[in-house]
C-alpha positions as CSV (number, residue, x, y, z in Angstrom):
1,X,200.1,-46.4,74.3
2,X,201.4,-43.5,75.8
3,X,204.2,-44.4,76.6
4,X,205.0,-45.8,73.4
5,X,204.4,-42.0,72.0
6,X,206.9,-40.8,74.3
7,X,209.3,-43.6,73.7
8,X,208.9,-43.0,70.1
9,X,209.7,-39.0,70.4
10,X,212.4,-39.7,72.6
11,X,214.1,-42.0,70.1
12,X,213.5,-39.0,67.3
13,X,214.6,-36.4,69.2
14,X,217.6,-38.5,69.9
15,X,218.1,-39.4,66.7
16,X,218.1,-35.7,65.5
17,X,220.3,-34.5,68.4
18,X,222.9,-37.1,67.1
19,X,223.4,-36.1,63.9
20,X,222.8,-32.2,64.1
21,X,225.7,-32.2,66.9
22,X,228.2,-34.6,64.6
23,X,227.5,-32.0,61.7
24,X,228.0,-29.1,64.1
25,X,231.0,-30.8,65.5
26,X,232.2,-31.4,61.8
27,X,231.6,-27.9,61.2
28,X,233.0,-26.2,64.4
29,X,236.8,-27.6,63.3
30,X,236.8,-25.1,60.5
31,X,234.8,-22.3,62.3
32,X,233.9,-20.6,65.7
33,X,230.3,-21.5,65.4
34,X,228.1,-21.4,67.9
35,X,230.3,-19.3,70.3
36,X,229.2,-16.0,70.8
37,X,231.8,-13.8,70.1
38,X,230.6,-10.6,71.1
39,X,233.2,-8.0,73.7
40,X,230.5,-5.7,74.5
41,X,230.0,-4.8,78.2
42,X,227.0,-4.7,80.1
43,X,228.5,-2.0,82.7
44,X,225.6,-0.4,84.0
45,X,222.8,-2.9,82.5
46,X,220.5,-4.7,84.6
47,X,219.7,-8.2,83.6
48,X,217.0,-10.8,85.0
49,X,217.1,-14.9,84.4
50,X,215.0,-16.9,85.7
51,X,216.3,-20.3,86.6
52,X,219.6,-19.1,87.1
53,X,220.6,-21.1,90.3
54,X,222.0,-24.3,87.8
55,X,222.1,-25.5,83.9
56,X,222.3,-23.0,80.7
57,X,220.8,-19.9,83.3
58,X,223.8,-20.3,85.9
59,X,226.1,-19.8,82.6
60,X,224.4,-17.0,81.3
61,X,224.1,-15.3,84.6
62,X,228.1,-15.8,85.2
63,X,228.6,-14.5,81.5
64,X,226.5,-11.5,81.7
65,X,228.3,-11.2,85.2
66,X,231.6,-10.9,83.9
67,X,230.5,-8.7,81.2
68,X,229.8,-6.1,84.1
69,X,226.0,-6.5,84.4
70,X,223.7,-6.3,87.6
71,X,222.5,-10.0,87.3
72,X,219.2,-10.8,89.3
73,X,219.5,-14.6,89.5
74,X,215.1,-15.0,89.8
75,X,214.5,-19.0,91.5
76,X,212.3,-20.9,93.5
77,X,215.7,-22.4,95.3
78,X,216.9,-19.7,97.3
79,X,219.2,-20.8,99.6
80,X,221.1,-22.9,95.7
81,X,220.6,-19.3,94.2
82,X,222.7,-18.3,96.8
83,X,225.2,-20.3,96.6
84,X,225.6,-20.0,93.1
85,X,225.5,-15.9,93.2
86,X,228.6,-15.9,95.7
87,X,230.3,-18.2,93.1
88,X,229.6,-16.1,90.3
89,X,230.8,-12.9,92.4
90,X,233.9,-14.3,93.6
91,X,234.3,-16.4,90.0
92,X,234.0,-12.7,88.0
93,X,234.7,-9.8,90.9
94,X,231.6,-8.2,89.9
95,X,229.2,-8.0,93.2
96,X,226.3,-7.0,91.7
97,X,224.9,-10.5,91.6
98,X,221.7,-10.6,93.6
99,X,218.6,-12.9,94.4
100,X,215.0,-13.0,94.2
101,X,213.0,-15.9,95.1
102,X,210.3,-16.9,92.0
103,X,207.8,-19.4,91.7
104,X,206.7,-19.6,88.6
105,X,204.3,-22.7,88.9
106,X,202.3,-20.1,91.3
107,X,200.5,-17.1,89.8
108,X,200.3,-15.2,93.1
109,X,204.0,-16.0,93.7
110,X,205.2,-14.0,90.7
111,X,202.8,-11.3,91.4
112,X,204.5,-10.9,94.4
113,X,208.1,-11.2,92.6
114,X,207.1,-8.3,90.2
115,X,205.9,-5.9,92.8
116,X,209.4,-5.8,94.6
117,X,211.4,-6.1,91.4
118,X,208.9,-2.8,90.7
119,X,209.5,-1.2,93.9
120,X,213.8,-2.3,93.9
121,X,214.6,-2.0,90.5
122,X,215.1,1.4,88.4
123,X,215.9,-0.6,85.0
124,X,215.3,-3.7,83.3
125,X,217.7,-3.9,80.2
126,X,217.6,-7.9,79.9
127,X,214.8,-10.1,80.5
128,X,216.4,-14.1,79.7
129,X,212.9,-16.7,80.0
130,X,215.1,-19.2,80.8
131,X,213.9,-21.9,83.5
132,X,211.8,-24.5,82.5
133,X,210.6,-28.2,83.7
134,X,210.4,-30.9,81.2
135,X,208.9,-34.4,80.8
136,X,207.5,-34.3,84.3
137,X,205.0,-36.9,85.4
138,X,201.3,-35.3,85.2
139,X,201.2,-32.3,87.8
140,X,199.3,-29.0,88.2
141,X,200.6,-25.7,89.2
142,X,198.8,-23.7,92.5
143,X,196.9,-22.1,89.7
144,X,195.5,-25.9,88.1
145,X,197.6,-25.3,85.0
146,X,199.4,-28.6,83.3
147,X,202.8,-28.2,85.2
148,X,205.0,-27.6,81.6
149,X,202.7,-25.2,80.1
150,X,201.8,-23.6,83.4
151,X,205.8,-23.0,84.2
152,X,207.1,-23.1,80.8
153,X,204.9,-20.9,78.7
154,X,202.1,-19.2,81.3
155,X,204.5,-18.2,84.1
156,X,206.7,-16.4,82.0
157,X,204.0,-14.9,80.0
158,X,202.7,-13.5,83.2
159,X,206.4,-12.5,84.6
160,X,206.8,-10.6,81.5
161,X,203.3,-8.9,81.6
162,X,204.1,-7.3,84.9
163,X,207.4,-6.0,84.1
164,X,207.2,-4.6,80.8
165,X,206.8,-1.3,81.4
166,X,209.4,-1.3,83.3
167,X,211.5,-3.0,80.4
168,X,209.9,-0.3,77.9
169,X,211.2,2.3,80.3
170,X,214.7,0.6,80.1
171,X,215.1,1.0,76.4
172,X,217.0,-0.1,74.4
173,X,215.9,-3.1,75.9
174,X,215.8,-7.3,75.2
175,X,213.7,-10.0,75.7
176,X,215.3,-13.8,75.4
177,X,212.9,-16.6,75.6
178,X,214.5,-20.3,75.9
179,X,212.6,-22.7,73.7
180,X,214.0,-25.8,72.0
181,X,214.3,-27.9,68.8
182,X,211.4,-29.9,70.4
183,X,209.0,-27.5,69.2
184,X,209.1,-29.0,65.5
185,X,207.0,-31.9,67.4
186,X,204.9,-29.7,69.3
187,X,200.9,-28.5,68.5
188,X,199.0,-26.1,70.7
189,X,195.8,-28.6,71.6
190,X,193.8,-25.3,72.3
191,X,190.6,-28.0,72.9
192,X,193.2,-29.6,75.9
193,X,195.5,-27.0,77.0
194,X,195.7,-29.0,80.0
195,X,196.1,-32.5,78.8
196,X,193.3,-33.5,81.1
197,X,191.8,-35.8,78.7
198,X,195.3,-37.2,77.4
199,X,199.0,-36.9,79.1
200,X,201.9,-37.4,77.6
201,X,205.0,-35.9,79.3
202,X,207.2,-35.3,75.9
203,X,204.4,-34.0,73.8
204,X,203.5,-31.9,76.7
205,X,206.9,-30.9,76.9
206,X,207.0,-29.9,72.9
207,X,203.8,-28.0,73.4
208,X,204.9,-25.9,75.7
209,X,208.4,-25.2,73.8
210,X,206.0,-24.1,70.4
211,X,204.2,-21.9,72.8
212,X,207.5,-20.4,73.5
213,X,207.8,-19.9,70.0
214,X,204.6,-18.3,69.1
215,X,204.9,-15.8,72.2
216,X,208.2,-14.5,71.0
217,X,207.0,-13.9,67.8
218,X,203.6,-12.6,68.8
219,X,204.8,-10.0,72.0
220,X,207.8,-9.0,69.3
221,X,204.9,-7.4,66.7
222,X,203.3,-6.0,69.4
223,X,206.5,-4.2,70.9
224,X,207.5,-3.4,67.0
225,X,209.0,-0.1,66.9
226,X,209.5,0.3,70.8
227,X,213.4,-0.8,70.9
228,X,212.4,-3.6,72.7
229,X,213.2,-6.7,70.9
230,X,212.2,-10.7,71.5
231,X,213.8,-13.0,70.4
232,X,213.7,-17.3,71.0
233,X,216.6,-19.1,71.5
234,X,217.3,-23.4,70.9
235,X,220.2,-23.7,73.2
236,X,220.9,-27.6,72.2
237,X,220.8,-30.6,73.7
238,X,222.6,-29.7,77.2
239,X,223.6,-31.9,80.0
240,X,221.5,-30.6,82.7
241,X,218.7,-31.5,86.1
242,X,216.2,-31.0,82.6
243,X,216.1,-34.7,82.3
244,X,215.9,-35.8,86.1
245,X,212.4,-36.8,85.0
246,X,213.2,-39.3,82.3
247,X,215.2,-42.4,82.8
248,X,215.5,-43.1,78.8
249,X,216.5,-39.3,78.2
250,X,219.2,-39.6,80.5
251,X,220.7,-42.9,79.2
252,X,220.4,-41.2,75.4
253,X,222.1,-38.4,76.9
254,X,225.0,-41.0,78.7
255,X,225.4,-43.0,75.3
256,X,226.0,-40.2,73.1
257,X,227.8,-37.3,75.8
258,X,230.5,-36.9,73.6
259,X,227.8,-35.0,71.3
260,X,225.8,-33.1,74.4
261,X,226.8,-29.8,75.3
262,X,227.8,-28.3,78.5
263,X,225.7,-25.8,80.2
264,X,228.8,-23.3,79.2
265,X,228.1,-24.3,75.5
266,X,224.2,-24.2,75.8
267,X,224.4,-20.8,77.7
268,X,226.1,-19.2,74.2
269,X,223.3,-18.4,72.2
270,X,221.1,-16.9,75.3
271,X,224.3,-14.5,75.6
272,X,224.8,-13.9,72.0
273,X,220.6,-12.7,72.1
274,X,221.9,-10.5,74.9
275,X,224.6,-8.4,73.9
276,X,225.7,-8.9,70.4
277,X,225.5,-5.3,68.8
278,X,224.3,-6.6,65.5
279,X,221.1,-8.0,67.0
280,X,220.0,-4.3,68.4
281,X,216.7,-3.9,65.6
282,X,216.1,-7.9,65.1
283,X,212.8,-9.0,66.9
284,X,210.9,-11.7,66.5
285,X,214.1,-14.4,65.5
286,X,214.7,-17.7,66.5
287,X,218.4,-18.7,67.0
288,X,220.8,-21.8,67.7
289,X,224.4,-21.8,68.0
290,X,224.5,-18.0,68.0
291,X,223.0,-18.0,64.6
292,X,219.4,-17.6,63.1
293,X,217.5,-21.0,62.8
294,X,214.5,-23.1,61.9
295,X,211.0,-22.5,63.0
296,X,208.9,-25.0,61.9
297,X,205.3,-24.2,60.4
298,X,203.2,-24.2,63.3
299,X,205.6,-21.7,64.9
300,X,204.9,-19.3,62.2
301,X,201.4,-19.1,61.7
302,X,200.1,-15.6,63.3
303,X,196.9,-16.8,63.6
304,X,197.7,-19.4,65.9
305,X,200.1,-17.1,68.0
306,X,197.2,-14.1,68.4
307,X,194.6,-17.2,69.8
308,X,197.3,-18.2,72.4
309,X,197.8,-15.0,73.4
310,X,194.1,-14.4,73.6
311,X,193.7,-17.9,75.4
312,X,197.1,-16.7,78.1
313,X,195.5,-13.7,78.6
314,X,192.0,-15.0,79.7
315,X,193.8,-17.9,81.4
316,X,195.5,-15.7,83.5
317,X,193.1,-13.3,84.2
318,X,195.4,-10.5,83.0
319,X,194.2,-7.6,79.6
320,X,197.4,-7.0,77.7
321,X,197.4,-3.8,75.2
């Protein structure tokens, strides 16, 4: 039965992605849409993505790069995070590409990140949430969190715990979180956080992406009036190691490529959240294709967003003022 639920979402989500991207193509022939086209520099910013050795945060990092930023690529792959800074430096001349290795299935791991990004880094202007796992048969993080909401939505709660006062101190300052259209499916099952009584990969997957949701808009209240703004981000359906884990995703993603963007495409909107001027006092947004877009019900309900904050808090051991 399960996997006739995740069969079932699968098909949806397919179905969705299909005929949202022949629109947007429709649409993109008379306009730039979804393109960020934004000039401003970053000279002298310093900006932190996780997940930047491949995918949507490789092409953010190599944008924000050539925008003249100090990029710290944060990944559990060092030795790929490498290989992709030394592209990026010799792709945009800018040199100030470095790497810090970040495990963000492993409390104590980004604990440890923090503390030298704390002890290295003077600023924090750009904070991009961007790695993620998806649709990953049943695992648990060090820590005995459900691997998707662990990583997804607890890791980067955590990462952005320790390093806000250093981003409060960087002002004006940004916070991108990556989510995705999937969280329209998604519900917070506060009673089975951890889908120990029930597992299914995709709804997993679209709980974690609504948890995305609600902490954007929830740490984006609490940071009202600070110049630090949060914002969510949809980057599309994106050709990427995201689906490594399903065999059906992969084949919707084959049939219908034509329609599935490239990680340069996906990357725009996590840019656009990054540096366009007009953007400087909007907090709390959700965006697709550079432009603001649909949060479904369960995303907006403030209730639900303070008891997951409550409930990440106590998971994680951590008191957040």
């Amino acid at each position: 039965r399960g996997k006739v639920t995740m069969l079932t979402l699968i098909a949806i989500l397919g179905v969705i992605g299909v005929l949202w991207y022949l629109l947007r193509g429709y649409i993109r022939r008379f306009s730039a849409g979804g393109v960020c086209m934004s000039s401003a520099r970053l000279d002298g910013k310093t900006v932190l993505i996780t997940g930047a050795n491949t995918g949507i945060g490789k092409e953010t990092a190599r944008a924000l790069a050539a925008r003249g930023a100090r990029v710290i690529i944060a990944c559990r792959d060092v030795l790929k995070g490498v290989a992709v800074a030394t592209e990026i430096r010799s792709d945009t001349g800018n040199q100030q590409v470095v790497v810090r290795r970040l495990d963000l299935a492993d409390t104590q791991a980004i604990r440890h990140f923090a503390k030298d990004i704390l002890k290295d880094e003077k600023h924090i202007h750009i904070l991009i949430n961007n790695a993620g796992v998806m649709m990953c048969p049943y695992s648990k993080t060090t820590d005995g969190f459900e691997m998707q909401f662990g990583v997804n939505h607890l890791g980067h709660f955590l990462l952005t715990h320790l390093l806000i006062d250093l981003i409060k101190q960087s002002v004006p300052s940004r916070i991108i979180i990556v989510s995705s259209l999937a969280h329209v499916v998604g519900r917070i099952k506060f009673d089975d956080l951890q889908s120990e009584r029930s597992y299914d990969g995709g709804l997993a997957y679209c709980q974690s992406k609504l948890a995305n949701i609600l902490f954007t808009r929830e740490l984006a209240k609490r940071l009202q009036g600070l110049r630090v703004t949060v914002n969510s981000v949809h980057p599309g359906s994106v050709k990427s190691e995201l689906v490594r884990h399903s065999s059906m995703l992969a084949i919707l993603f084959w049939l219908f490529s034509m329609f599935i963007k490239t990680p340069k495409e996906g990357a725009q909107t996590s840019v656009y959240c990054a540096v366009a001027e007009e953007l400087e006092f909007v907090s709390g947004k959700h965006f697709s294709d550079c432009s603001p877009a649909f949060v479904a019900p369960q995303g907006r309900n403030e209730e639900t967003a303070k008891r997951l904050w409550d409930v990440s808090c106590e998971l994680l051991g951590i008191k957040w003022e």
